[in-house]
Each structure stands twice: as C-alpha cells, then as structure tokens.
VOPAGU-2260 file (C-alpha; in pm, 1 decimal, decimal comma):
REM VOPAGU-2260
SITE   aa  ch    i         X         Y         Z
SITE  UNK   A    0     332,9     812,5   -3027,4
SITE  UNK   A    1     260,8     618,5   -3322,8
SITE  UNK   A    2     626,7     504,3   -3356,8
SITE  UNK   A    3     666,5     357,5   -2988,5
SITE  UNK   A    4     646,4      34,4   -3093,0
SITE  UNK   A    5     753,9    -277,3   -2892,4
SITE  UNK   A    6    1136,5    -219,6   -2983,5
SITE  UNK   A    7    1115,5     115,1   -2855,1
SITE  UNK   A    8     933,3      56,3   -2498,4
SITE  UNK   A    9    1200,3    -227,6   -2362,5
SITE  UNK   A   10    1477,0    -427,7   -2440,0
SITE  UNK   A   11    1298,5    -657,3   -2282,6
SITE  UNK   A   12    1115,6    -732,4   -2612,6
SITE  UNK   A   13    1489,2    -831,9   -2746,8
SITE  UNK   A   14    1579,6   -1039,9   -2488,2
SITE  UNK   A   15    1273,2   -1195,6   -2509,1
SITE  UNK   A   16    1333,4   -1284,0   -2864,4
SITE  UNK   A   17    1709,8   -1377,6   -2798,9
SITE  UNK   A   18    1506,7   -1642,8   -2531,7
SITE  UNK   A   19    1308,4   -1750,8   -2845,5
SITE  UNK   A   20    1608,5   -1795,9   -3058,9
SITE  UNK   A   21    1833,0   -1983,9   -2833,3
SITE  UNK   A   22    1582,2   -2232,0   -2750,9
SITE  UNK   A   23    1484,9   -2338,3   -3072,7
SITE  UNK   A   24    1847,0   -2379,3   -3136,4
SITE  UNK   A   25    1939,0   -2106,1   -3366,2
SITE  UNK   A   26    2170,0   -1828,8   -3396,6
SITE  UNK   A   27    2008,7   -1611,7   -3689,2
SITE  UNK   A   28    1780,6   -1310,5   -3718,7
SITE  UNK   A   29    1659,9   -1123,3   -4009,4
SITE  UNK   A   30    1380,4    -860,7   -3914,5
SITE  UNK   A   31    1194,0    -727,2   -4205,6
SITE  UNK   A   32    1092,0    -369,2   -4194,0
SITE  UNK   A   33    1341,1    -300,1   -3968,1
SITE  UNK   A   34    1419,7      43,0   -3964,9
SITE  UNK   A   35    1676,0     215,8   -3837,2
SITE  UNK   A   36    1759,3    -136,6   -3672,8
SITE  UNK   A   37    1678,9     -63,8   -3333,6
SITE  UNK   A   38    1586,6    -434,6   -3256,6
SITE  UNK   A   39    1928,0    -557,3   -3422,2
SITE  UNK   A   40    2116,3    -280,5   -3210,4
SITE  UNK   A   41    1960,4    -450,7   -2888,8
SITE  UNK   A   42    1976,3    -817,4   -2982,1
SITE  UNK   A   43    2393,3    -709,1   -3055,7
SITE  UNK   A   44    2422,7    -574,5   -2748,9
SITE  UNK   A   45    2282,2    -884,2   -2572,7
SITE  UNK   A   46    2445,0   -1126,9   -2770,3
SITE  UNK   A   47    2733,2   -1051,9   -3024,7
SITE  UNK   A   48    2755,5   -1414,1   -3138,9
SITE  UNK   A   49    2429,3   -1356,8   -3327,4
SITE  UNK   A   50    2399,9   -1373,5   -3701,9
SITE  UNK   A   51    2180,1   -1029,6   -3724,0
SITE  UNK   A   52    2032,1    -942,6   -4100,9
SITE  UNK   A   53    1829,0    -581,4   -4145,8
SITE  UNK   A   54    1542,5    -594,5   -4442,8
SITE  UNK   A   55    1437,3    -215,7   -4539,7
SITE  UNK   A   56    1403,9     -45,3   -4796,9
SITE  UNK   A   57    1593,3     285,7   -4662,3
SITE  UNK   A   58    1948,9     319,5   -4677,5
SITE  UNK   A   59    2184,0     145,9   -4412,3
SITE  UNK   A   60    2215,9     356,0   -4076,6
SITE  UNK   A   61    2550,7     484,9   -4039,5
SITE  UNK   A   62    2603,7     460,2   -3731,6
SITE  UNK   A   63    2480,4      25,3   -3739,3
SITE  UNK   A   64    2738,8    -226,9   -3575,4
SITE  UNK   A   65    2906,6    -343,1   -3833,2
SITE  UNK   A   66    2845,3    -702,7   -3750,9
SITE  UNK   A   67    2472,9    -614,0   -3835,0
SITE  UNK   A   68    2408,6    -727,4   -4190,0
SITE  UNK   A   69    2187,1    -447,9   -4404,7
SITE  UNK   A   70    2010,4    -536,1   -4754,1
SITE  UNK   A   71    1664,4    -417,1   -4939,0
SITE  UNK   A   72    1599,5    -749,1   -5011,4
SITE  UNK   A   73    1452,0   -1033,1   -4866,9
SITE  UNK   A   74    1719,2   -1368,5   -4876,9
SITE  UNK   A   75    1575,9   -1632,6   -5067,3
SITE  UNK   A   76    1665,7   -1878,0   -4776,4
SITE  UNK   A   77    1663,7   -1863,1   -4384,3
SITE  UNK   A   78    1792,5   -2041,5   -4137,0
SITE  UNK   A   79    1647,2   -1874,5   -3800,8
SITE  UNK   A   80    1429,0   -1662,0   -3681,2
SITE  UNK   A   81    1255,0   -1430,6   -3889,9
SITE  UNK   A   82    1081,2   -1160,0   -3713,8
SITE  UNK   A   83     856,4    -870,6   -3888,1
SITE  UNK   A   84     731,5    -608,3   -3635,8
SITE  UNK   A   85     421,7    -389,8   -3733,7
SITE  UNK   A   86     547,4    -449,5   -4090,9
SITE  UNK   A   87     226,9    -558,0   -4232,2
SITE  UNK   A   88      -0,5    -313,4   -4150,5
SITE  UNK   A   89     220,9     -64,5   -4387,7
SITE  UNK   A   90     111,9    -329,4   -4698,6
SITE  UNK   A   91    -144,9    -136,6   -4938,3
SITE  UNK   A   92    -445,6    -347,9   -4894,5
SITE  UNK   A   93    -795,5    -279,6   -5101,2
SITE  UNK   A   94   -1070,3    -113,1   -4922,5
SITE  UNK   A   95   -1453,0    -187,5   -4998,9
SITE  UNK   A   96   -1735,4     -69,6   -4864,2
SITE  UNK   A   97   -2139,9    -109,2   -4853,7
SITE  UNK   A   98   -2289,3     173,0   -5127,0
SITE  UNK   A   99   -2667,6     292,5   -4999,8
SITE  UNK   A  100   -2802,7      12,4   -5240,0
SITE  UNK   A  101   -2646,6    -269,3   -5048,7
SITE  UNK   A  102   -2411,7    -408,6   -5299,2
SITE  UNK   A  103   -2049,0    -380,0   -5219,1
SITE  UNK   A  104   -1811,8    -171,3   -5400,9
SITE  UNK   A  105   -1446,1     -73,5   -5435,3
SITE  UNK   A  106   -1332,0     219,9   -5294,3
SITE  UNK   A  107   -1157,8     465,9   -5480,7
SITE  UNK   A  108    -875,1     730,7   -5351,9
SITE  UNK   A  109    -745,7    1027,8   -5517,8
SITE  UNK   A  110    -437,8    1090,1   -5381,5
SITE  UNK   A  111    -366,6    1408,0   -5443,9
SITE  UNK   A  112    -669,0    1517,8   -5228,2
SITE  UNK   A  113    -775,1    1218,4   -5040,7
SITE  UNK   A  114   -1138,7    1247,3   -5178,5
SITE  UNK   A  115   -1293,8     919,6   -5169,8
SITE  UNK   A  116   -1573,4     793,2   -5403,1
SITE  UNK   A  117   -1757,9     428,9   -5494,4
SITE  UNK   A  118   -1577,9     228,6   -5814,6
SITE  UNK   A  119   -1694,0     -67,8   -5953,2
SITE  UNK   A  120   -1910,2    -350,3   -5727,1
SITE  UNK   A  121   -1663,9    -635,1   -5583,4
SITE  UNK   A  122   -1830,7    -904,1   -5805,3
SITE  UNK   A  123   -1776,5    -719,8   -6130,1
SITE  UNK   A  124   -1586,7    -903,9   -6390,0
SITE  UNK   A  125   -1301,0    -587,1   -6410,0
SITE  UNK   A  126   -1253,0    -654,0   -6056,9
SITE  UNK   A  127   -1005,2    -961,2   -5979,9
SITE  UNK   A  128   -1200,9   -1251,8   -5808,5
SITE  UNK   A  129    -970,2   -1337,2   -5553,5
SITE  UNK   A  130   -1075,4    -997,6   -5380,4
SITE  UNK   A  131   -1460,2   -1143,5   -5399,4
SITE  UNK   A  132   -1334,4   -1468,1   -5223,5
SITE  UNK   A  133   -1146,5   -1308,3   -4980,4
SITE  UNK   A  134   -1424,3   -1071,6   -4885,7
SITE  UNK   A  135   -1718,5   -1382,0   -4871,1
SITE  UNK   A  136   -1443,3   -1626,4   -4622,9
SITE  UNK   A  137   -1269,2   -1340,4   -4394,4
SITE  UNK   A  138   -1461,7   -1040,8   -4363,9
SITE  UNK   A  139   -1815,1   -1092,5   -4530,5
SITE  UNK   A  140   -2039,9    -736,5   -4567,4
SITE  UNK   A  141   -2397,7    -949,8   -4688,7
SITE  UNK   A  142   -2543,9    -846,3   -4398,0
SITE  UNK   A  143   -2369,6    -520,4   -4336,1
SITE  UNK   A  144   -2521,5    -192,1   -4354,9
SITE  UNK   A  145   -2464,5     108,2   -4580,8
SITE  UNK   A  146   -2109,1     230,1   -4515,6
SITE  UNK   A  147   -1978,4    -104,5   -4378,8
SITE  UNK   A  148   -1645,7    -147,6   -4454,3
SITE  UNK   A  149   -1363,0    -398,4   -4553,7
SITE  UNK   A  150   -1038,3    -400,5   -4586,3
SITE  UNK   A  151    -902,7    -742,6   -4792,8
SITE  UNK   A  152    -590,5    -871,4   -4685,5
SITE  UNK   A  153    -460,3   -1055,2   -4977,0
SITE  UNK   A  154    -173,0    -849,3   -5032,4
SITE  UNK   A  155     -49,2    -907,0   -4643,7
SITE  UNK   A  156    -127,5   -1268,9   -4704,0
SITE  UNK   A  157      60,1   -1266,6   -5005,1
SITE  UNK   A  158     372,4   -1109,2   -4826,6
SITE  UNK   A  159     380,6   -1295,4   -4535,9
SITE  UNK   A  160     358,9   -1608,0   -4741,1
SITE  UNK   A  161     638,3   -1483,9   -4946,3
SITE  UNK   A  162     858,6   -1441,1   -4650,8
SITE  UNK   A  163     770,3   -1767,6   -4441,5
SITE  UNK   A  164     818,2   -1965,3   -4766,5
SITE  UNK   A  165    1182,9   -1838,3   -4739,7
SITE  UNK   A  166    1241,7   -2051,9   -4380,8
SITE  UNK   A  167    1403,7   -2344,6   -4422,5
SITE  UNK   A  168    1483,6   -2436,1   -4093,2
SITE  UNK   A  169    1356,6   -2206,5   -3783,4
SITE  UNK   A  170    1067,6   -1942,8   -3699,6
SITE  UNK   A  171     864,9   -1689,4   -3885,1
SITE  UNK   A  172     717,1   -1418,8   -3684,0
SITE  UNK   A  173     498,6   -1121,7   -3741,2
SITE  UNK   A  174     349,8    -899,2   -3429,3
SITE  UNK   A  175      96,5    -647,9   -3525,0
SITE  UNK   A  176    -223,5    -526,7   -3420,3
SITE  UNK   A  177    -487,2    -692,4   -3572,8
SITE  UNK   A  178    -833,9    -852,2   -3556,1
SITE  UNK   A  179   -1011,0   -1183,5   -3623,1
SITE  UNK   A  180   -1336,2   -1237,9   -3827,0
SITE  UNK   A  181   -1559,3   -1212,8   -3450,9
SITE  UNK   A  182   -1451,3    -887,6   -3367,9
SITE  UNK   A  183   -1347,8    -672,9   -3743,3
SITE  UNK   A  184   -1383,3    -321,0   -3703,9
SITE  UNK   A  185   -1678,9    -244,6   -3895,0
SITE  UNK   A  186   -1598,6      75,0   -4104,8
SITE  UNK   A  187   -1230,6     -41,8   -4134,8
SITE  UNK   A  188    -902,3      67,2   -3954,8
SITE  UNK   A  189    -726,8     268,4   -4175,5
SITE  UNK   A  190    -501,5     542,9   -4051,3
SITE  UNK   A  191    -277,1     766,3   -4124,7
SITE  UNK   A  192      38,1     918,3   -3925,4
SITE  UNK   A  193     286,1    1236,0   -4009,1
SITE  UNK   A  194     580,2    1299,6   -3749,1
SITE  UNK   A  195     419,5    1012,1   -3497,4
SITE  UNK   A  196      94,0    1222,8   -3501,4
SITE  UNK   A  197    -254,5    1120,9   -3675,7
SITE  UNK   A  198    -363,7    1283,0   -3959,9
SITE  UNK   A  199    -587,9    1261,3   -4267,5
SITE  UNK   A  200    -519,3     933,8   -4475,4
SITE  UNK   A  201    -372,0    1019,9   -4776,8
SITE  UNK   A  202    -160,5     798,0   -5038,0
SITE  UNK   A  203      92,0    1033,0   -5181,5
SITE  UNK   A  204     403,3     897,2   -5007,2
SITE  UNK   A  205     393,2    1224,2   -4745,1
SITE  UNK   A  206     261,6     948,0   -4457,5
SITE  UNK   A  207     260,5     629,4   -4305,9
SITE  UNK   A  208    -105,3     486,7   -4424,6
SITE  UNK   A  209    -210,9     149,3   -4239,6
SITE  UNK   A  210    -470,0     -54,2   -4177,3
SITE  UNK   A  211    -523,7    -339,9   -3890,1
SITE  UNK   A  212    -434,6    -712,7   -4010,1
SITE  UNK   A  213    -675,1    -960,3   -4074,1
SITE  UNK   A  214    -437,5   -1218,3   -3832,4
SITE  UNK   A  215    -656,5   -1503,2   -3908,3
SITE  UNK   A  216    -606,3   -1471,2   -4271,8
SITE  UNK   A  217    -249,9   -1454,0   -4242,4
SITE  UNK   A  218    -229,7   -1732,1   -4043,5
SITE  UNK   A  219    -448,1   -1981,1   -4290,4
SITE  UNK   A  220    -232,4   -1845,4   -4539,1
SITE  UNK   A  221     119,3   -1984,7   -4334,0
SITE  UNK   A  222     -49,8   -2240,9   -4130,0
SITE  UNK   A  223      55,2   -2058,0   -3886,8
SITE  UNK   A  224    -118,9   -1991,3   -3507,2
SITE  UNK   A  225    -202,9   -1652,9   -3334,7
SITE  UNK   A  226    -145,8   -1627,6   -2963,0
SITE  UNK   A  227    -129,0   -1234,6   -2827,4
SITE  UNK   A  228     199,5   -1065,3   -2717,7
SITE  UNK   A  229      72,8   -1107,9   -2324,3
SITE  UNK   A  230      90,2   -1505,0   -2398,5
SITE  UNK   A  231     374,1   -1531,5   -2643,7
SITE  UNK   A  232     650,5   -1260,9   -2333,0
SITE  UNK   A  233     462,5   -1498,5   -2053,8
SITE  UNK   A  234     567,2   -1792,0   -2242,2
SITE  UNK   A  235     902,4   -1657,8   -2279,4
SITE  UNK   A  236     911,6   -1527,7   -1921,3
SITE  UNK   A  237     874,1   -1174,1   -1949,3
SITE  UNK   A  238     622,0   -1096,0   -1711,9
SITE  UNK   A  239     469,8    -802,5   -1499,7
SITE  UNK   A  240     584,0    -999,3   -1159,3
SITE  UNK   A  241     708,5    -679,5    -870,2
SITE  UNK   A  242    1021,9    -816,7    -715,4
SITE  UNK   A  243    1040,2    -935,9    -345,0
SITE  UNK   A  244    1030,3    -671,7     -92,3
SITE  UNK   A  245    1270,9    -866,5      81,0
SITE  UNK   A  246    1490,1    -788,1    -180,6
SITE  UNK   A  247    1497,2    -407,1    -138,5
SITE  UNK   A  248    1619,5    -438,1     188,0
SITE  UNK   A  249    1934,8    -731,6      64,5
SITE  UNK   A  250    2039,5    -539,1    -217,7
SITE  UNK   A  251    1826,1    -204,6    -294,3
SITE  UNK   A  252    1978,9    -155,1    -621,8
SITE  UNK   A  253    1858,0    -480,0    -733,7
SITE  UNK   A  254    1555,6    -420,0    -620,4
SITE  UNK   A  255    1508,2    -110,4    -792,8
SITE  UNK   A  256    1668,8    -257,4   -1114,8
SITE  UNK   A  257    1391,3    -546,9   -1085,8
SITE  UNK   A  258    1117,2    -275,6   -1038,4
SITE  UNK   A  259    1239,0     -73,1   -1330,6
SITE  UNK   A  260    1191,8    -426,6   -1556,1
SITE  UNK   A  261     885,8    -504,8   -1442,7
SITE  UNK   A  262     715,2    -139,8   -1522,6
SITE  UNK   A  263     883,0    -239,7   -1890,7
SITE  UNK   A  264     746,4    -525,2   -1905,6
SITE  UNK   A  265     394,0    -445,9   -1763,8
SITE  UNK   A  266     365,8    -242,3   -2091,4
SITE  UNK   A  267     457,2    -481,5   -2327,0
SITE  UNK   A  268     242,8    -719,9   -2191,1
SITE  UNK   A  269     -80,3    -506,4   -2144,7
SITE  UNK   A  270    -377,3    -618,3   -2284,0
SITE  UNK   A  271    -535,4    -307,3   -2434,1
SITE  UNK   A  272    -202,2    -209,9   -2530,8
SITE  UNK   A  273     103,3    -361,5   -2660,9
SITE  UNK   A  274      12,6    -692,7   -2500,9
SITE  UNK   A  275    -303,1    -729,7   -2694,9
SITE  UNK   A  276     -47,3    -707,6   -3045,9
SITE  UNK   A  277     -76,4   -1063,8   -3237,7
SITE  UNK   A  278     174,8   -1289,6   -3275,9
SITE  UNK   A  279     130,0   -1494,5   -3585,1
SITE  UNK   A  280     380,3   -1763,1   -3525,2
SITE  UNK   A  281     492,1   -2068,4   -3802,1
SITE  UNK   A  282     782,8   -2310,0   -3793,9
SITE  UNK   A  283     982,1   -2502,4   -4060,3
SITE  UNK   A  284    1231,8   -2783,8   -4087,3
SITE  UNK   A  285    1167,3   -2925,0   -3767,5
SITE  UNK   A  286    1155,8   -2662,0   -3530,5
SITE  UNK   A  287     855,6   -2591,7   -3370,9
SITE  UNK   A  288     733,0   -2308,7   -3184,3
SITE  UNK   A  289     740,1   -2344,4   -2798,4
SITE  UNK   A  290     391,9   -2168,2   -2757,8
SITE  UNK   A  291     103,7   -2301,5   -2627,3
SITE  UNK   A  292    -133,3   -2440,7   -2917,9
SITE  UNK   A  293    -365,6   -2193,6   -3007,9
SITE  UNK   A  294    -661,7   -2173,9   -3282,4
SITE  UNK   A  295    -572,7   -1983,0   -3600,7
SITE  UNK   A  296    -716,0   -1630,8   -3530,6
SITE  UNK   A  297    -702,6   -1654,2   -3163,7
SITE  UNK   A  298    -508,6   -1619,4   -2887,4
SITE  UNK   A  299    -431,2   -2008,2   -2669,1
SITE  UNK   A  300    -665,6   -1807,4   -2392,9
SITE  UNK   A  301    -968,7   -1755,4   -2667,9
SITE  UNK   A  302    -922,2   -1400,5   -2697,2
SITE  UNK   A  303    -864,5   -1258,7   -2969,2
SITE  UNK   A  304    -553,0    -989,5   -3015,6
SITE  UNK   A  305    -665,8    -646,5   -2997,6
C-alpha cells in the first residue's frame, strides 16, 4: 500500500521522534503534510505535554485532540522540531528527457489524457536557466542516451528551504525516498497512485503524482546531512534486537510485547524498505543534530538511501 508510510507501520516511529525531541531539549512539533495527523495522534498519546502543530492543506480532522494545533499554513517561526514525512515527493517538479537527437528537452503533459510529447530544449532562452544549472550540477544527461530522463528538483529545494529557514531554534527534518547523483534512476521515478494502488500518471488532481527526491540537492540547499532511516531509529535506539529468551520464561507477556516491537521495528528499519527512506537532517540556533556526521547525499555508512 502506497499510503503505509512510516506513521502507519509503528508507533515506534513516534516515539522515536519524541526521543529526538527531548534530547535536543525541545517540546514542539509541527509536521508538514500531515494528514489526517496520525503522527500528532501518536506523539499525544505518548506525551501530552507536547506543543503538537498539523500543516495541511485539508480541513482539520474532527475527531483531532484538541490540544493538537491545525493550520494550512506554514508559521513563520519555529521553535522545535519540524518534521515533513514523504511530503516532498508530492512537490510538482519538471521532467526532461534525452530527444533521439541527443539534446535535452522539456517534457510536456496534457493532463487531460496524460499524452506526453518533447517541448522546448533545456538551454533555450524561454526556458528558465536555473532548470539548466540544476540539470548540469545534480543530475547531468550529456552522456545519457535517447530517453534518459530527469527530474529537477528545484521546486523541493525551494520548499524545503522555505520551511528550514522558518527554525529558529531546533531541528528540520524531511524522510522520503530518494536518490543521490551515483545511483539516479535513469528514466525518472515518477508515479502515480489512486486508492493506495498504482496507476497511470496523470496531473488532473484525480491522483497522488510523485517523483523520488534528489536528497543531495536538498541537502546543499539546507546545509543539511543525509543519513538513512536504518541509521537515524539505530541512533535513536529503535532497533531490530529479539528480546532475551530468558525473558519469556520471567514474564511471557513481556516477552511477547518485546517480540511484537521488534517485528515493528525490523520494518522501519529495513534497508530495501522503509529503512532505506532518507533522512535529510539540519539544525538551527544551537541545537545540533545527535546523528553521526554524514556526507551530504549519503548515508554516515556510505550508502546511499534507497
């Protein structure tokens, strides 16, 4: 299912964040894209204390805590943690691709049928030169072949910018699945989903449409760092680990309880799966993230996220 996200595999993920909050010494959360709030529901339920803001565009749940803040807007200023889970790959980005000559055009979409067809070249003067640049430093097509693909992330750049700028104090966060300028999917990611099944990509508001995130740009953009889920829920000591058999004999319905979080967790941290998500992580005012230093655009291991 397209929609199992993080959120909806364990509230282990919450916790996990609640570890990340408390120990950089904060007590907000604003989550950005965050739909019907199922993160704020959990990090409520763990700790009521908690400052909790919703960003969507949709209309508040009804049935939301009413100590969980709701708004359509982003707040101009933050002080906490600001966390934006497979928000960015929803962000229109442009899409070019290699024509049969070799010189790379824009790709046009109708979307009333989905047809695709070849606009103008990239380094034509209609078409804006940051999408050129862009193209030439993250995801360069000179030696691509016919049908190559691109897909230029300043518009998630831009928006993740705009939202990190907003920190003034604490953590910016956005998990995603994404790639890194050694391993880009070569005729693009894009993808479309109807009722949490795939279908045909088309733009005319019936369907989630996304495409992968270029986590490297994103990060240059912040100066941020990109570690992988696996690293960031080790780091924060969510982990895989079977309890003690010991313990099913002491107390066998903590053992099975233990078991039960440790299947969770085994899924969020799978590489291949939800543990190969990217974490681009940034701090401001002081606080600094309490992940191992990794290169922008890869995880602290040298993988990069899947």
């Amino acid at each position: 299912d397209h929609f199992r996200t993080s959120v909806h595999a364990s509230g282990l993920f919450a916790l996990a964040l609640l570890r990340l909050v408390r120990g950089a010494g904060l007590d907000t959360v604003v989550d950005v894209g965050a739909g019907r709030g199922e993160l704020l529901r959990h990090l409520h339920q763990l700790e009521p204390d908690l400052q909790l803001l919703g960003v969507e565009v949709a209309a508040r749940p009804a049935d939301l805590p009413a100590a969980i803040a709701w708004t359509s807007a982003l707040p101009e200023s933050v002080d906490g943690l600001v966390i934006a889970n497979e928000w960015l790959d929803n962000i229109p980005c442009h899409v070019v691709e290699v024509a049969p000559g070799g010189r790379v055009h824009v790709v046009h979409v109708d979307p009333a049928t989905g047809e695709e067809s070849l606009g103008q070249p990239l380094d034509h003067v209609t078409v804006p030169e940051s999408l050129r640049q862009w193209c030439a430093r993250w995801w360069p097509l000179d030696e691509a072949g016919p049908g190559s693909r691109a897909e230029i992330g300043t518009t998630r750049d831009a928006a993740w910018a705009d939202v990190v700028r907003r920190v003034d104090r604490g953590l910016a966060v956005a998990v995603d699945y994404g790639h890194t300028r050694g391993d880009r999917p070569p005729f693009g990611s894009l993808r479309s989903y109807r009722d949490g099944a795939e279908t045909a990509p088309l733009p005319d508001g019936s369907r989630d449409v996304t495409a992968h995130i270029a986590v490297d740009a994103i990060a240059a953009a912040v100066g941020g760092s990109v570690i992988t889920q696996r690293e960031a829920l080790h780091a924060l000591e969510v982990s895989g680990k079977r309890p003690n058999l010991d313990l099913a004999a002491a107390d066998p319905a903590g053992y099975v309880r233990r078991l039960a979080e440790a299947t969770e967790a085994t899924e969020l941290t799978a590489l291949g799966g939800l543990g190969g998500f990217c974490w681009v992580v940034s701090g401001a005012g002081g606080v600094d993230p309490p992940f191992r230093s990794a290169s922008p655009g890869i995880g602290s291991s040298g993988s990069a996220c899947e």
